[in-house]
N, C-alpha and C positions, 0 to 999 in steps of 0.2 A: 545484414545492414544494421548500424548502429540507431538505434532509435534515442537514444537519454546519454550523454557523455558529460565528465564532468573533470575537468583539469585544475589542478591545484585548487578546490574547494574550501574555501575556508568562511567558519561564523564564530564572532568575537561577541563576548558579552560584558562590555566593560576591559579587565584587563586577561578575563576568563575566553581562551581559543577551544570552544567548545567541538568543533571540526578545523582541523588541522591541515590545511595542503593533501586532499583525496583526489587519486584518481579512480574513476572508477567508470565501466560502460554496461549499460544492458542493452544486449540485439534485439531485435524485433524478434516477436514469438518466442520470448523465453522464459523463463521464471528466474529471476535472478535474484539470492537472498544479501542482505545484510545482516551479520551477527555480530555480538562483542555483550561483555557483563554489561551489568547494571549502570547507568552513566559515561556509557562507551561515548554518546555523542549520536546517537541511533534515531532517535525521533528529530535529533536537533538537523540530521544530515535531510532525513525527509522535509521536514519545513525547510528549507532551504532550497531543496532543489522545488518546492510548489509555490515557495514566494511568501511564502508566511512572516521568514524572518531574513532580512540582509543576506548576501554572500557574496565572496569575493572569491577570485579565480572565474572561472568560466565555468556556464551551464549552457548546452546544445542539450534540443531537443529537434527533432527531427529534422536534424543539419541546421539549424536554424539558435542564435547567440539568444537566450532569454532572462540572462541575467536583469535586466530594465520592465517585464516585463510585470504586472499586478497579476495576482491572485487570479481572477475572472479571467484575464486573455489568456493564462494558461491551460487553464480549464475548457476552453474554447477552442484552442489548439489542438487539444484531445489528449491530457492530462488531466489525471483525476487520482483521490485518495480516500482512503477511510480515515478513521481515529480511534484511538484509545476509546476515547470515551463515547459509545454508540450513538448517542446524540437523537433517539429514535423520537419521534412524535406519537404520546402513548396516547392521545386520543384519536388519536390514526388508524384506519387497518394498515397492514403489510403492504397491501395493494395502493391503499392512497399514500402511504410510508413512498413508495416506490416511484408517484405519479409526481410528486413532487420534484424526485429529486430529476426526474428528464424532462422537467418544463425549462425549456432556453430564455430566461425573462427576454424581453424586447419594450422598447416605448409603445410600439404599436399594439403588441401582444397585449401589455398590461391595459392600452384602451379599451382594447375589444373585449378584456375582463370586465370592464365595466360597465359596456356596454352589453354586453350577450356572457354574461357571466354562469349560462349554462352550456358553452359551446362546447363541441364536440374536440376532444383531445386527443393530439397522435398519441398511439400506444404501442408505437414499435418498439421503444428502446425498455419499456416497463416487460414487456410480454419475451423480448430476447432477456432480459436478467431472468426471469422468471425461469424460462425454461434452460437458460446455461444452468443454474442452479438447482433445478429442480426440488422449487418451493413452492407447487401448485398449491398442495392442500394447506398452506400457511395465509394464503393470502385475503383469506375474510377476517381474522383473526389478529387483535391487538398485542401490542408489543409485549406488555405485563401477560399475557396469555401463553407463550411459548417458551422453551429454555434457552440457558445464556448459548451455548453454542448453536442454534437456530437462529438466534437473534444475530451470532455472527456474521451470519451466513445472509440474512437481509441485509446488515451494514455491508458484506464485499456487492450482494442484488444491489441496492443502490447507489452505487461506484458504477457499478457498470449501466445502469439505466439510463447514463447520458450516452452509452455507445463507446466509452473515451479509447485511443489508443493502448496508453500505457494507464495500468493502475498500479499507484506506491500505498502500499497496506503496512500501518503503522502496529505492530504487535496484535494481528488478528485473534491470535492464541493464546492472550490472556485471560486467567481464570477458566478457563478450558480443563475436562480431564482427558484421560486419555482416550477413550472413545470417541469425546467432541472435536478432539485436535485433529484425529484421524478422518474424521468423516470432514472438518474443514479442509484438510489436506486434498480431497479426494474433488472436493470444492473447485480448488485452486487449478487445479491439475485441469477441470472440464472446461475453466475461464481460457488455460493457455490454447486447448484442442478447439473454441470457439474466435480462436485469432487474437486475443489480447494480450498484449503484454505484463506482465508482474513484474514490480520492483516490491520484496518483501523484505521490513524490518522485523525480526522479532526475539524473543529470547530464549525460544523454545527450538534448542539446538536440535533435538530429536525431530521436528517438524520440519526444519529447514534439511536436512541432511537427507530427509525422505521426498520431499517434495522440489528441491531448486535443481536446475540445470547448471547452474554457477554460482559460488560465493565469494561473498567479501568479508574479512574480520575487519573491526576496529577496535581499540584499546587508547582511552584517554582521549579520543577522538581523533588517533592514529591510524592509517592503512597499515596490518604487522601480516596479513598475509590474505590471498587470493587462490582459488581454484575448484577443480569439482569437487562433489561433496567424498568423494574417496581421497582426494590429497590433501584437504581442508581437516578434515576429522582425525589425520597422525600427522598432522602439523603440531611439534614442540610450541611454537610458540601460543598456535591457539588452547592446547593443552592447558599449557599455565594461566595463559591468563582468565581459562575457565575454573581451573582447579588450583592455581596456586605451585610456585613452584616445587612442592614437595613432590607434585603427578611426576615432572619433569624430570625430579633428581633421582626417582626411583625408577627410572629407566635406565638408569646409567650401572 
């Protein structure tokens, strides 16, 4: 089943076609990556498809047209994302980091804050992040307290603490080394085994090639080529435009 479909995709910036007419689908229960260099159009494709920034063509999300569609009722539909930039609350533990992000606000919800603003809060979707990830012994412990690839690892726990369907991870595996990228890998892999879907951007070709069930390239904000990660990695064209035609001519 197609879960995320996206038909001639396109985001304009001024007279700048930052995504380009993409097609592209992720099935339910899959890990599906997005790769391409630096200013492929990679982050730009994910705000797009979560409503951050205009798009044109068609965006399906669970058979359902959500191009019209705000930021929140997507998220509500059971789309959800991380970012670049952690965004963590360092006066926060892990744990209230966590409680935050699977509070559903409501009008009524936010009264009854006011009124019994010590009520008792559901903790199903904090305690299943927790244990899909297993970051038990993180969770007393503030942001500035634990390393950047831990810290990763609560940004993908707080995506998933709303429960959502599909989560789109925007470069999880920056500034990551190799040890952290692997262990986020191992991460990602236990989110797909707990029923959630991945739509993964990142630049960390080695990470996507070990972890995705399917890829996509982009270039310029071009689709130049699609498939698993064994036909994606002796794809010419992805070749070059990771390394420059020269990888290409000296195959020849």
């Amino acid at each position: 089943m197609d879960l995320l479909e996206t038909r001639g995709m396109s985001v304009t910036f001024g007279g700048l076609r930052a995504v380009n007419n993409v097609d592209l689908t992720v099935e339910k229960g899959k890990l599906v990556g997005l790769i391409g260099p630096n200013g492929a159009g990679k982050t730009t494709f994910i705000d797009g498809i979560t409503g951050f920034v205009p798009a044109t063509g068609r965006i399906e999300f669970k058979g359902k047209e959500i191009n019209e569609m705000p930021v929140h009722a997507r998220s509500r539909l059971g789309m959800a994302r991380t970012w670049q930039s952690l965004e963590l609350f360092d006066d926060l533990t892990i744990e209230e980091n966590l409680q935050v992000a699977a509070e559903r606000q409501t009008v009524k919800s936010f009264l009854t804050d006011i009124i019994r603003p010590s009520r008792a809060r559901d903790r199903s979707g904090v305690d299943f992040a927790i244990e899909v990830l297993g970051i038990q012994d993180l969770i007393k412990k503030l942001p500035n307290e634990i390393s950047q690839g831990q810290r990763k690892l609560v940004s993908a726990a707080r995506a998933l603490a709303s429960q959502p369907e599909l989560v789109c991870m925007d470069e999880p595996a920056a500034g990551l080394d190799t040890s952290e990228s692997r262990e986020l890998g191992q991460g990602l892999r236990r989110i797909i085994d707990a029923g959630i879907t991945i739509f993964l951007v990142d630049h960390d070709m080695g990470l996507v090639l070990d972890v995705c069930d399917y890829i996509y390239v982009i270039e310029f904000g071009q689709k130049i080529a699609e498939g698993t990660p064994a036909q994606v990695k002796t794809d010419a064209r992805v070749i070059e435009a990771y390394l420059g035609s020269s990888a290409t001519e000296g195959k020849h």
